[in-house]
N, C-alpha and C positions, 0 to 999 in steps of 0.2 A: 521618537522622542523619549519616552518611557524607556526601552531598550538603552539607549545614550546617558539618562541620567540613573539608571540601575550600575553601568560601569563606570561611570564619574566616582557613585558612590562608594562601589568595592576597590577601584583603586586610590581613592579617600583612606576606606578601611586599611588595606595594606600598606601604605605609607606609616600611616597612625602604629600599627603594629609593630612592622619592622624597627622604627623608633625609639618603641616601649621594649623593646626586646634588648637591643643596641642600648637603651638608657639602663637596662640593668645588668646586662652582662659587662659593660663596662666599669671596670675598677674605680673608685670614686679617689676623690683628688685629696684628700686627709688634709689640707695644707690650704684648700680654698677659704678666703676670704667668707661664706655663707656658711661654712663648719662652725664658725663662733657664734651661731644660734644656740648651739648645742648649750655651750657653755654659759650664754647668756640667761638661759630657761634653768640651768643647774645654779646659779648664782639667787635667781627668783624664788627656789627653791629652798636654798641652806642659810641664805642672808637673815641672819635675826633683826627681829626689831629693837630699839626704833630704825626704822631707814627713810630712804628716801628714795626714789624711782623715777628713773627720769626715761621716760619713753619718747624717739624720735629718728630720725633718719640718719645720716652720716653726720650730718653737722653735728647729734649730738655725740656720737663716739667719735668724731675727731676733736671736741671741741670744749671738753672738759675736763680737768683733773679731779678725779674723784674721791681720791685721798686727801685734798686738799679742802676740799667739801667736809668731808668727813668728819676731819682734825677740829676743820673750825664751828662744824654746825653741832658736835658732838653726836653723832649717830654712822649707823649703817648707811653707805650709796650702793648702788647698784645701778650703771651704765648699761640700760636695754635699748641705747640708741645703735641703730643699725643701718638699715640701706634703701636708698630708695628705691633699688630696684623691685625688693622687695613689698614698695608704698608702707602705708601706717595704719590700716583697717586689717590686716593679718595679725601684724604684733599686737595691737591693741587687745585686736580681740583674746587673743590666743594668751596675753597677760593677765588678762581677769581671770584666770583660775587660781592665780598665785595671790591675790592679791587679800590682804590680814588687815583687820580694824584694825587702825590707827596709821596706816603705810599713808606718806606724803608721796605724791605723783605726779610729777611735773610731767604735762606734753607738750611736747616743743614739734609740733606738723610743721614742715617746710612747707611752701605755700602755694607748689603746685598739686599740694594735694585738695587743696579746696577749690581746686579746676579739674581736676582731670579722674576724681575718684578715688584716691591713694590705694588704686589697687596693683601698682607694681607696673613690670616690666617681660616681657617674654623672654628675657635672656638671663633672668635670673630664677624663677621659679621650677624648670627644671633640675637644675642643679640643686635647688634649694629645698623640693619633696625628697630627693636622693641623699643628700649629705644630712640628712633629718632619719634617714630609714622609714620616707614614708611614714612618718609615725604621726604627721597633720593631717594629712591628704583626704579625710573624712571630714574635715573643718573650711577647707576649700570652698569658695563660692565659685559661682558661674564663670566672673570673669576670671577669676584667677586658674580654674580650670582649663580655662580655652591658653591661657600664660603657660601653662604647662605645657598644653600640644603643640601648639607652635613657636614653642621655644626649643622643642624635644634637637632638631636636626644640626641647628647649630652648635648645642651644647655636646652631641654625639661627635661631630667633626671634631671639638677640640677636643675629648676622650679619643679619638684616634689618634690626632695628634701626640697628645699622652702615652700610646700606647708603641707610638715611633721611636720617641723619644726614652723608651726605659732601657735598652741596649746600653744609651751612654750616663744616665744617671743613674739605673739601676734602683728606680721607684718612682711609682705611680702619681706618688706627691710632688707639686714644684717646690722646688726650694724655698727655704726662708731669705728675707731679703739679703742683697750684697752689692754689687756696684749701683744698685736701682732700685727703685724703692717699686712695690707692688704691693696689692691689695690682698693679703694674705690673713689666714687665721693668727701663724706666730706674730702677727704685729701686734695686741691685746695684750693688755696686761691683766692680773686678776680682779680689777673692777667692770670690764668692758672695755675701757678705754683702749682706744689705738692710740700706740706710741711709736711704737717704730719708726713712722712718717717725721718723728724731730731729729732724725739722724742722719736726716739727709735736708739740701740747700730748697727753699721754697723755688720755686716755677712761677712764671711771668701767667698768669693768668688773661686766659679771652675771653673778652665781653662780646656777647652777640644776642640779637633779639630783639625786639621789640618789647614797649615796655605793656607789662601784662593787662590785658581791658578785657578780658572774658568777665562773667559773670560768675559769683560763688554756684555750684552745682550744689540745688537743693537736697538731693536723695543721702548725698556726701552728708552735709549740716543736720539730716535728721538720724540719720547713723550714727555722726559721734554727741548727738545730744543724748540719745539713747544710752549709748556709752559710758558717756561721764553719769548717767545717771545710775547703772549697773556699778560703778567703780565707790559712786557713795553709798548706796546700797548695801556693800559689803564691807561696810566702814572707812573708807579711803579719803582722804583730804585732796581734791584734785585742783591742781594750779596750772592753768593756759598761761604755757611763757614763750614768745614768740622766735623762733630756732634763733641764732647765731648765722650772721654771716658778712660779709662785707658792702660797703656802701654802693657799691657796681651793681653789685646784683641785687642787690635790695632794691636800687632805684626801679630796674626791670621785674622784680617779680612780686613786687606787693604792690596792692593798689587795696584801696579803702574797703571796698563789696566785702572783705576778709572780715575787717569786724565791725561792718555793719553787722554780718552774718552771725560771729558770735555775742555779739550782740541781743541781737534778735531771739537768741536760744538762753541768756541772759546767763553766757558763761565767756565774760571779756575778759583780754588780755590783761593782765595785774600790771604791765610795764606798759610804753609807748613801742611799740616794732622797730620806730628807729633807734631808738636806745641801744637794740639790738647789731646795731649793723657798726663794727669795725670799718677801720680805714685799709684801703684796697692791699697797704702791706702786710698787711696780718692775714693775708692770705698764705695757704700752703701748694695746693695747686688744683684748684677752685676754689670757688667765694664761698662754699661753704665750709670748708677744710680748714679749720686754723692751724698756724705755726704757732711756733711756742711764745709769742710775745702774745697773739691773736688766743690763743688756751690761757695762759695767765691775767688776760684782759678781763676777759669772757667771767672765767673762775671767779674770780673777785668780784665782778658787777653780782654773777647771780648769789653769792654767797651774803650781801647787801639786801637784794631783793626777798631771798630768802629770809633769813632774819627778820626784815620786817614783818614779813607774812606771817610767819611762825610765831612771833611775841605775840599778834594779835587775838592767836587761836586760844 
C-alpha cells in the first residue's frame, strides 16, 4: 500500500512538473483577454484623483461607459471590472494597494460569488499567473493555487495549439477581432471598458438552471467585511452596488440570503438588485454582458445613483 501511494505521488509530481515546464516555455498569447489585468492595475496606478473605481466581474467591463461617468460625475473612472473566471477576492484584494483617501469604490460581486467563494475558475488562472509574469503568484491563496494546477493541462493544450497555428499567422498572439467577436485584450478601451463586443449583432441568449437557494457562504461574508473595512481604513468611500444584468438571470441567480448577508455585516446594497436587472434584450451574449442600449441604460441609472450618494457625502 505505502509502495502504491509513494508512486501515485511521484507521478502526481511529474504531471505537476512537466506542466509548469510546458506553462513557461510556452509563448504567452499577448492578445489574451486576462492580458488586460496588466493594464487595469497600470490605470490604478496613474489615474489621479478624484476618481471613482468600480471593482467587479464582466458585467462590470462590459457594462459601463466610463467616459460617460466621467463627463457627467466630473472626475476620474477607472474600470477594474474583469472576469469571473478570475472570481472577485483576487482583484479586491490585490486593489487595495492602489487605493488613495478620498477614491469612491463601487463593488458590484456578481452573485455567485456569495455562493461559491469568488475565488475563480481553473481555466483561467493559469493563464492569468503567466500573462501577469508571475508577478502575484505570492498573493495566491490555497484555493486559487490548486486553480492554477489544475488548470495548468488544458491551458498547455491551447499553447500548443498556438504553437500549430504560427506557420500560418506568423504569431503567437490571436488576432484582434473580425468576422467574430472574441474575448480578447484589444477589445478595452483606455478606461477598462470592453467595447469591441458593440460591433458586432447581440446573440439570443440561454437561460438554464435553477433558481439559486443555496445559502450565503459565511467565510465569503467575513472576508469582504474585512475588506471593505481595509478599503476605508485607507480612506476610501466604499458603495455595494448590485452588478448589472438582465431580468432572466437575475430571476435565477439572486435570491434574498445575498442581503440579508450584507446586511448583517451592515454594508447593504444603496439600490434595490432589481433596479439592476435590464430587460432580456439588452442583453449582448449573456445576461450579464450588455449591448449598447443595455450600457447606455445601465450608465445613466448609475450615474443617478451615484449622484445621490455623492451629494450626501
Amino acid at each position: 500500500m505505502k509502495r502504491f501511494v509513494t508512486k501515485g505521488l511521484l507521478i502526481m509530481l511529474l504531471f505537476i512538473v512537466v506542466n509548469l515546464v510546458l506553462i513557461l516555455l510556452i509563448p504567452m498569447d499577448k492578445n489574451a483577454y486576462v492580458c488586460e489585468y496588466n493594464h487595469k492595475v497600470e490605470l490604478m496606478e496613474m489615474t489621479q484623483q478624484p476618481r471613482i473605481i468600480f471593482i467587479g466581474g464582466s458585467n462590470t467591463a462590459f457594462g459601463i461607459n466610463s467616459k460617460t461617468i466621467a463627463d457627467s460625475l466630473q472626475c476620474n473612472v477607472v474600470n477594474f471590472g474583469f472576469h469571473a473566471g478570475l472570481g472577485i477576492v483576487f482583484p479586491i484584494e490585490n486593489c487595495l494597494q492602489y487605493i488613495k483617501k478620498g477614491d469612491v469604490v463601487v463593488m458590484q460581486l456578481e452573485y455567485g460569488n456569495f455562493f461559491d467563494g469568488g475565488n475563480g475558475e481553473p481555466e483561467t488562472y493559469p493563464v492569468f499567473v503567466k500573462s501577469t509574469n508571475w508577478r502575484y503568484v505570492h498573493q495566491l491563496n490555497f484555493a486559487q493555487w490548486c486553480k492554477v494546477v489544475s488548470g495548468m493541462p488544458r491551458e498547455n493544450i491551447k499553447g500548443i495549439v498556438r504553437l500549430l497555428r504560427y506557420p500560418i499567422r506568423k504569431s503567437f498572439d490571436t488576432p484582434a477581432n473580425g468576422a467574430t467577436f472574441k474575448y480578447l485584450k484589444s477589445g478595452f478601451n483606455e478606461y477598462g471598458d470592453e467595447v469591441s463586443h458593440l460591433n458586432y449583432p447581440p446573440k439570443n441568449i440561454n437561460i438554464y438552471g435553477e433558481r439559486e437557494k443555496r445559502t450565503v457562504n459565511k467565510e465569503f461574508m467575513e472576508w469582504l467585511n474585512d475588506m471593505i473595512t481595509k478599503y476605508e481604513q485607507a480612506g476610501a468611500l466604499v458603495i455595494i452596488l448590485p452588478p448589472v444584468c438582465v431580468k432572466s438571470y437575475f430571476n435565477i441567480s439572486y435570491n434574498d440570503n445575498i442581503g440579508d448577508a450584507l446586511r448583517s455585516i451592515h454594508h447593504s446594497y444603496i439600490v434595490s438588485p432589481s433596479s439592476m436587472a435590464l430587460d432580456d434584450s439588452c442583453s449582448f451574449d449573456t445576461g450579464w454582458h450588455m449591448n449598447d442600449a443595455g450600457i447606455k441604460q445601465n450608465t445613466a441609472h448609475i450615474i443617478k445613483v451615484l449622484k445621490g450618494q455623492l451629494h450626501c457625502q
